[in-house]
N, C-alpha and C positions, 0 to 999 in steps of 0.2 A: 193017373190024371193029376195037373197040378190044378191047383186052387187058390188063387186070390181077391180078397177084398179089399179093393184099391178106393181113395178116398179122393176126389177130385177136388182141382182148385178153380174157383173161380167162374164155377156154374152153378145152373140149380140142382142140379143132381146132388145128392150128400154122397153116395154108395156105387161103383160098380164091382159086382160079383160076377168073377171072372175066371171060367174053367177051360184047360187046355191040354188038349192029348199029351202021355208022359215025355214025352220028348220035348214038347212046347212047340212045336210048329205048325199045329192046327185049332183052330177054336172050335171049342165043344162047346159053349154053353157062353152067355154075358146076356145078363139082366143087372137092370138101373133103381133104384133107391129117388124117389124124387124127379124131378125135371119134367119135360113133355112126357107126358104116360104114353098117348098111341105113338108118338114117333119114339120114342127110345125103347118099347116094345117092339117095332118095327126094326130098328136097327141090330138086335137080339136075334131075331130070326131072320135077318140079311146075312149076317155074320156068322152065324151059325156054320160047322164046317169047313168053312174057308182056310186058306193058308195067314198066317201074322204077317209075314211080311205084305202078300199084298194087301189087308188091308189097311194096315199101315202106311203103306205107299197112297194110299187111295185117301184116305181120313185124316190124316198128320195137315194140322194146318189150319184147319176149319173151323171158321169163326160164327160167331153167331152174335146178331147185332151189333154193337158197339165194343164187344170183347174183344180180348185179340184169341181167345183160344173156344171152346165151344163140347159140349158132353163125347161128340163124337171125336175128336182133338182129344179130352181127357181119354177115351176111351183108348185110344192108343200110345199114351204113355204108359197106361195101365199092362195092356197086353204088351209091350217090353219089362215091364218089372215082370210078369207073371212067365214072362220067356226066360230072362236070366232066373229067376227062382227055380224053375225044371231043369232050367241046364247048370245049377249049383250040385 
């Protein structure tokens, strides 16, 4: 499994802890540090499982109020750092 603590910019969130099967192409695990608690709890066990790229595909972009980027946006720069970091 890899594991990273990826630090967002530019939301409430301070923290996303982020775990991904050793290859890095599926999310085992991401819990949030801060921000919306039920929805970024929420978002944790949506992603749960899943493959990176699609939810990357799905997430990448997402704004939230007057930002241009959004926890779930962070959350997947996050889960590319923690892909290249598995596949170093």
């Amino acid at each position: 499994m890899t594991h990273l603590d990826y630090k967002p910019r530019g939301v409430c969130s301070r923290a996303i802890h982020i775990d991904l099967s050793d290859d890095g192409s599926t999310i085992e695990s991401v819990s949030f540090e801060g921000g919306c608690n039920g929805n970024l709890k929420a978002v944790g066990k949506l992603v749960a499982g899943k493959p990176v790229d699609e939810i990357c595909d799905l997430l990448e972009g997402n704004t939230c109020g007057p930002r241009s980027t959004s926890c779930a946006d962070q959350l997947t720069k996050g889960l590319r750092a923690a892909q290249a970091s598995a596949r170093e």
